[in-house]
N, C-alpha and C positions, 0 to 999 in steps of 0.2 A: 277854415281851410277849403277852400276851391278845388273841386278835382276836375280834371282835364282829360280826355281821351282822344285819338285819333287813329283811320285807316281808311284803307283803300280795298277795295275790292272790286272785281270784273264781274259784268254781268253774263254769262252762259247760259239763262235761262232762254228757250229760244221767243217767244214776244218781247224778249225785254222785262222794262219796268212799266206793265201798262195796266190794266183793270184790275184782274183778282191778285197779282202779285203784291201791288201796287196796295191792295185792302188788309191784305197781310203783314207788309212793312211797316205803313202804321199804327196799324192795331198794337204789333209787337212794339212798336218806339214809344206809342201811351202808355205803357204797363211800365216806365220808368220814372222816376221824378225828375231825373236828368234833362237839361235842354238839348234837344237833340238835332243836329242839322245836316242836311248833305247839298251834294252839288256837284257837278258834272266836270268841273275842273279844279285842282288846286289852289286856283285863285279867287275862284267863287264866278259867279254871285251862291249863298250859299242861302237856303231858305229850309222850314220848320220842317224835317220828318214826321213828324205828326198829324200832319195838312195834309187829309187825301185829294186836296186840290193842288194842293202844288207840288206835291210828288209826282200826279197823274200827270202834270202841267209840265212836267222834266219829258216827258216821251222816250225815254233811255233806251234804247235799241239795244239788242245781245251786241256783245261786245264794247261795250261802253263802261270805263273806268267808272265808279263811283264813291265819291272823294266823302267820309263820315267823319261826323265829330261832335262830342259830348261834353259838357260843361255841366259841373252840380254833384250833389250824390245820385253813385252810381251808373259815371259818366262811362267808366271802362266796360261795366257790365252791359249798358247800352248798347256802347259801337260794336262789342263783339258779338251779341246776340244778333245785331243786324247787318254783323258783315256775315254771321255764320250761316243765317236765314238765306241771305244772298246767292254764298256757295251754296245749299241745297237746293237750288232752283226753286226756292219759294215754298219746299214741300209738297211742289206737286209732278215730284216722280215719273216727269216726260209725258205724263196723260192731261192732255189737252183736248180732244174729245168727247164729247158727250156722250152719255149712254142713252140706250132711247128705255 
């Protein structure tokens, strides 16, 4: 049996989806067995979560819907771990500069 997941989630974090968020995404989407994909509209093109090339490659600006979806075991446990990563701004807690 095939299991299937899907959601959507906004992006609030304010860079977007671009470098360190971007390494966190897919760090978190390999710790799955599930095939996992996204993509910036409902209708695709939808390409590997897992690829910190092509996630980077998305450029996803705050406020940009981010369309998820999981096929495999632990397809559900997948999208919502990375839509939930999403909602918290990546885990990092509004600080975006450096400490010297």
């Amino acid at each position: 049996m095939t299991t299937s997941a899907e959601a959507t989630v906004l992006i609030t974090h304010d860079v977007g989806l671009h470098a360190r968020p971007s390494v966190k995404f897919t760090k978190l989407a390999k710790t799955f067995a599930a095939k996992v994909e996204m993509a910036l509209a409902a209708e695709g093109p939808w390409f590997d979560a897992k690829s910190i090339v092509k996630v980077m490659a998305a450029k996803a600006p705050k406020g940009t819907t981010l369309y998820l979806r999981g096929e495999g075991e632990g397809a559900a446990e997948a999208v919502a771990a990375l839509k939930a990563l999403v909602e918290r701004d990546f885990d990092e807690d509004g600080v975006h500069a450096r400490t010297a």
